[in-house]
C-alpha positions in Angstrom: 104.0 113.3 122.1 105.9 113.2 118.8 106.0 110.5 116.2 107.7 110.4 113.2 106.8 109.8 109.6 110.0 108.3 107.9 111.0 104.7 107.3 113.7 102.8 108.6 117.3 103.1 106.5 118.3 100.2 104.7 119.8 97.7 106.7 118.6 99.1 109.9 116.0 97.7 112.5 113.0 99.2 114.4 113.2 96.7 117.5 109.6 97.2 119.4 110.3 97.9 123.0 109.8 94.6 124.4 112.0 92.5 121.9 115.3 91.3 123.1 118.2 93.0 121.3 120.3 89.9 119.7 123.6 90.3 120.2 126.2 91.8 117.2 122.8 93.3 115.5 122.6 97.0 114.3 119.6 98.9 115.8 117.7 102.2 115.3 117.3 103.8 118.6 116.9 107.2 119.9 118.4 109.9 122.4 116.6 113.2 123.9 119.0 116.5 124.7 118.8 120.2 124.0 119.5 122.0 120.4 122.4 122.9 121.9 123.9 119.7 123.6 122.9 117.6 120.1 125.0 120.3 118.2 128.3 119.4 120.3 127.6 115.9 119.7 127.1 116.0 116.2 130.3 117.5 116.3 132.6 115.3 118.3 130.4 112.1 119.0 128.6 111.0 122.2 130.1 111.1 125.4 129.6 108.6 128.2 127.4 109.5 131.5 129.7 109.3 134.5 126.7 107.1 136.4 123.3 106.5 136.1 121.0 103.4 136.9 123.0 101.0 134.8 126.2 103.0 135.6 128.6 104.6 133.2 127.6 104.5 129.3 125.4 106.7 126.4 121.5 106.1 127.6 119.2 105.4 124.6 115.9 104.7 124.1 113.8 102.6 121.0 111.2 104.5 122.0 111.0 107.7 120.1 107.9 109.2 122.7 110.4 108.7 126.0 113.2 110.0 124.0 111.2 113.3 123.2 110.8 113.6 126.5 114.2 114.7 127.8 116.0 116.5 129.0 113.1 116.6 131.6 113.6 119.9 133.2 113.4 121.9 129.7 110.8 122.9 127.5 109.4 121.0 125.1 110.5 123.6 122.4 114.2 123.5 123.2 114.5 119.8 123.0 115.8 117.9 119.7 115.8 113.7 119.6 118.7 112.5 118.1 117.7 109.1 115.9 121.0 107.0 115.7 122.0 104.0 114.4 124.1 101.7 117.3 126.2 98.7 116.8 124.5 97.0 120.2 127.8 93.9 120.6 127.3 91.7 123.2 123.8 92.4 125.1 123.0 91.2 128.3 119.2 92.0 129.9 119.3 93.7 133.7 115.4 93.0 134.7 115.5 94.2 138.4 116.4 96.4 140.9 119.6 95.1 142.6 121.0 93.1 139.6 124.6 91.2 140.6 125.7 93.1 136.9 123.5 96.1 137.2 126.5 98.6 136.9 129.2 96.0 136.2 127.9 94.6 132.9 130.7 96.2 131.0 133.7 94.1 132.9 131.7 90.6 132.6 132.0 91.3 128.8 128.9 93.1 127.9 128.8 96.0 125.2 125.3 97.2 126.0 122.9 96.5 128.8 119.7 96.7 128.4 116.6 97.2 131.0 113.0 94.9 129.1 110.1 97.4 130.0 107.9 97.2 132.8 110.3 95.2 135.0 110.7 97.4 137.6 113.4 99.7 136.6 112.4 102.6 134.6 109.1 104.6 136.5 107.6 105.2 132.6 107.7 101.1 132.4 109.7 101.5 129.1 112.9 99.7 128.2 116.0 101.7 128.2 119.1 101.1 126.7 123.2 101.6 127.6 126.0 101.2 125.2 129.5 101.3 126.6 131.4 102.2 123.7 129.9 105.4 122.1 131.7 104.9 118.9 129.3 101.9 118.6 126.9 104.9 118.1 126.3 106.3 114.7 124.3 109.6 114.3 121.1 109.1 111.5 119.5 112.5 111.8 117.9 115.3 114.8 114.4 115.2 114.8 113.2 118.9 115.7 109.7 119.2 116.9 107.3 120.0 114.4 109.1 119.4 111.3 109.2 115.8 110.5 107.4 115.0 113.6 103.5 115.9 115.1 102.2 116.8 118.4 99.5 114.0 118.5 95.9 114.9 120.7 96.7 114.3 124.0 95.2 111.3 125.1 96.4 109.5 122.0 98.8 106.7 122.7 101.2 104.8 121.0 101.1 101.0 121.9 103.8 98.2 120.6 103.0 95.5 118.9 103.2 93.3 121.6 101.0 95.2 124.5 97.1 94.1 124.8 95.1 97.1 123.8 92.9 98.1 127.1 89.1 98.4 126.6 88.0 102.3 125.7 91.8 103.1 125.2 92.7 105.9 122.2 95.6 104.5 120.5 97.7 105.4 117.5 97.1 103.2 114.1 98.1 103.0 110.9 96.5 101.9 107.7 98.1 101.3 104.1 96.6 102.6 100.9 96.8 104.3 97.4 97.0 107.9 97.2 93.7 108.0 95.3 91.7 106.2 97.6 93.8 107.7 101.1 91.8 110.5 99.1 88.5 109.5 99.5 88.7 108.6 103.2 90.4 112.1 104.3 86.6 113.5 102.6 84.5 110.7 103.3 85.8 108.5 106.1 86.6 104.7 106.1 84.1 101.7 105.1 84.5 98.5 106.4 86.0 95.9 104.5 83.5 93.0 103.8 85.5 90.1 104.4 89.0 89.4 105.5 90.9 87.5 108.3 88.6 88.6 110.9 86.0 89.3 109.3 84.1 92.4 108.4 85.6 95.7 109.4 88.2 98.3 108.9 91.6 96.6 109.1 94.7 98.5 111.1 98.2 98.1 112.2 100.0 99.5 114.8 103.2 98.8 112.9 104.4 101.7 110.4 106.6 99.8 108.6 103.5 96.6 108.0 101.1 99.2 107.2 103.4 100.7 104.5 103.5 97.3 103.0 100.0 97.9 101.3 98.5 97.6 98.9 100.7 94.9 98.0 100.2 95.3 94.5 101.1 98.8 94.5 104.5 100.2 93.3 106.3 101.9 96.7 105.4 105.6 94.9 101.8 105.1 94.9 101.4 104.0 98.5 101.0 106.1 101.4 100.0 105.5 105.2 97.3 107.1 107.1 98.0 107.9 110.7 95.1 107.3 112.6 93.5 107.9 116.3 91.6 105.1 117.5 88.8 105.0 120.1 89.1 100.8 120.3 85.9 100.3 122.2 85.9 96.5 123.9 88.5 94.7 122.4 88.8 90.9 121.7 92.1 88.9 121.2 92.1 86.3 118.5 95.7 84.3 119.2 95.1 81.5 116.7 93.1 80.3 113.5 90.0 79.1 113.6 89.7 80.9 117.2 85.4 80.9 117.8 84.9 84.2 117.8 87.0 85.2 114.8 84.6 86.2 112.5 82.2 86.8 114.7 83.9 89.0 117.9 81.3 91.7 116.7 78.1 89.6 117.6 79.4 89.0 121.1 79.7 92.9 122.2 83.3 93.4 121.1 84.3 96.7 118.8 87.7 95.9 118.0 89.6 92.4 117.5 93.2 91.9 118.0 95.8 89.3 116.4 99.2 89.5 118.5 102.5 89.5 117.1 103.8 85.7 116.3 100.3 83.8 116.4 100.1 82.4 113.6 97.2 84.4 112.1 99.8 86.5 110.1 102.3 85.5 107.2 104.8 88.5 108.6 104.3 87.5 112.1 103.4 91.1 112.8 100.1 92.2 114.9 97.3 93.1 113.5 93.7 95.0 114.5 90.4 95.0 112.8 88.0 97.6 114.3 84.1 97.2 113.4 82.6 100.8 113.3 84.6 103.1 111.1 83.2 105.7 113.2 86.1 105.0 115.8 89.1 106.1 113.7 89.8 109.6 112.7 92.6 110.1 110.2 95.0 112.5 111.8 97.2 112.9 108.4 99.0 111.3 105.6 102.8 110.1 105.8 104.5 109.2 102.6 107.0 107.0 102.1 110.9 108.0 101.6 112.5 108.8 98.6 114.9 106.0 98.2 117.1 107.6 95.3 115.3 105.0 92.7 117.3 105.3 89.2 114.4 107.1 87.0 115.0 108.2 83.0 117.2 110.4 82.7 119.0 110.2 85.9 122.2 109.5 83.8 125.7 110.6 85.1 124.9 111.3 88.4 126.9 110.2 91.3 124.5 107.9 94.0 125.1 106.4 97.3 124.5 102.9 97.5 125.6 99.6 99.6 127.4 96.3 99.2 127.0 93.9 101.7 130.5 91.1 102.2 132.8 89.4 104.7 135.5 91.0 106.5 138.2 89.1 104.0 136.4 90.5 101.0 136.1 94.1 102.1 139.8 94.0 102.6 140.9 92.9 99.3 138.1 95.3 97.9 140.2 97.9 99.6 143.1 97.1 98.3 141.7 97.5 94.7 141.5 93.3 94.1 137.8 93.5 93.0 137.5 91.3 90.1 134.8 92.0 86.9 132.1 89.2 87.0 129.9 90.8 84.0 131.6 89.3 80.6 130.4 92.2 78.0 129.4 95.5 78.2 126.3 96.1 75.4 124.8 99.7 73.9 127.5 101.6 75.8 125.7 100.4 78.9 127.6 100.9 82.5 124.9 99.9 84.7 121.6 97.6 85.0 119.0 98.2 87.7 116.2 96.2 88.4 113.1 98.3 89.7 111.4 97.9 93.5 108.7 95.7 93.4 109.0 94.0 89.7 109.2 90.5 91.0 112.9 89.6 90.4 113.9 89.9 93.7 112.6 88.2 96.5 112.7 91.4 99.0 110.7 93.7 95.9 113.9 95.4 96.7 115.8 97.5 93.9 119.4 95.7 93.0 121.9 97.5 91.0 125.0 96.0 89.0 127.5 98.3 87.9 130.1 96.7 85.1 133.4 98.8 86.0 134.7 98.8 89.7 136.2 101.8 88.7 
């Protein structure tokens, strides 16, 4: 299995395998091939399949794991995932064998079809994606084996969001901290927490992008996220608040408890697991987050990529140079304000920058 430590781009979207795709969205998705296949494409672009079980068009995956796992007849060491960024248009869902649009999609106006998991389709039971167009597909990155991904113990899994945990499963988890005290529980393990939503226990998400949230208070370069494997015992659902067993699941034989995804137990709407003994989780290593180019002292001069988001109408007078100056003065010889990730002046805790000459 592979899994992979970095965060999302900006303005890009980790869709868990058993959301619906909305239409005209832009999504992070994945696609499996050979070093040598993924070179060609990075050269001239995708190319469609001639056929395939939702006919022709470029087969991608949102699941990193099945993505890792093609091509199926070469070795694991000869195959590269290429992560991709994919316009997905219109989208229309083909959930069984035998669908009136299941190779057709494309003249009833569809741009990609998509197959939910577990509907019968796909053997694995995970969702598979295919886009028409493959200039709808925009290459991110190829993620070799064993650089910016791990082999994870077999046996360890990794479960969405969404999917019920099974009793005595190993699943992968992940858990938000400060470097200091990610410290102390690589030496000394993790303690429970003594109070919280569910109660007592060590508190875990299965969402990297949640779990790299925390500490809240913490600015973005102090935080990191420990991977964990997680032995889950009996586990115990708790789907809204003031549920019985909340703070008590423990005291009726269960090990772990489990909010699902858009319960109401959780501001973000994400999931969220609390597992009693601490026993059950071994930290399997440390991810940290991205460098996001952050403007730091003495970064003056330099030349940065950033993004400006418009309508259609805008962009085009921008392009044609018709920009206008908002900003009324220019102080101190100053060209550029930046307000810091995280400082509380934008909602987000996003950084914003606002440069004085469009020039």
């Amino acid at each position: 299995m592979w899994a992979e430590n970095d965060f999302p781009p900006p303005g890009l979207v980790y869709l868990q395998s058993c959301e619906a795709p909305g239409d005209d969205k832009v999504y992070t998705m994945y696609h499996g091939t050979s070093k040598e296949v993924a070179a060609i494409i990075r050269k001239t672009g995708f190319q469609q399949s001639s056929d395939g079980m939702l006919g022709r068009g470029v087969y991608l995956s949102r699941d990193l794991q099945k993505a890792s796992r093609y091509p199926l007849e070469l070795p694991e060491s000869q195959r590269v995932v290429l992560k991709v960024s994919v316009k997905v248009g219109k989208v229309v869902a083909i959930d069984h064998q035998g669908h009136p649009q299941q190779k057709s999609w494309h003249d009833c106006g569809y741009d990609t079809a998509w197959c939910p998991p577990k509907c019968g389709m796909v053997r694995s039971g995970l969702e598979e994606d295919c886009v028409w167009d493959p200039k709808r597909i925009a290459i991110i990155k190829v993620i070799p084996p064993n650089m910016e991904n791990v082999f994870l113990p077999s046996g360890n899994s990794c479960l969405q969001s969404c999917e019920v945990p099974g009793d005595g499963g190993v699943y992968t988890m992940y858990h938000g901290t400060s470097k200091q005290v990610a410290a102390i529980i690589k030496k000394s393990g993790f303690r429970q927490s003594r109070d919280g939503m569910l109660g007592r226990g060590v508190y875990l998400s299965r969402d990297l992008q949640k779990a790299s949230r925390y500490p809240l208070g913490l600015p973005k370069s102090q935080r990191v996220v420990l991977r964990v494997r997680v032995n889950v015992g009996k586990v115990k659902k708790i789907d809204h608040q003031g549920h019985p067993l909340q703070n008590s699941w423990h005291y009726h034989g269960y090990d772990t408890a489990w909010c699902p995804p858009n319960c109401g137990m959780v501001p973000s709407g994400l999931e969220e697991d609390c597992v009693w003994d601490p026993n059950r989780i071994k930290v399997i290593d440390i991810i940290y987050p991205q460098n996001n180019q952050q403007f730091l002292p003495g970064q003056l001069h330099r030349d940065h990529t950033m993004h400006h988001g418009t309508s259609r109408e805008v962009a085009v007078k921008i392009l044609k140079k018709e920009l206008t100056i908002k900003a009324p003065c220019r102080r101190a010889g100053i060209t550029m304000g930046t307000i810091l990730p995280n400082c509380g002046m934008v909602p987000s805790d996003l950084e914003e920058d606002c440069v004085r000459d469009p020039q």
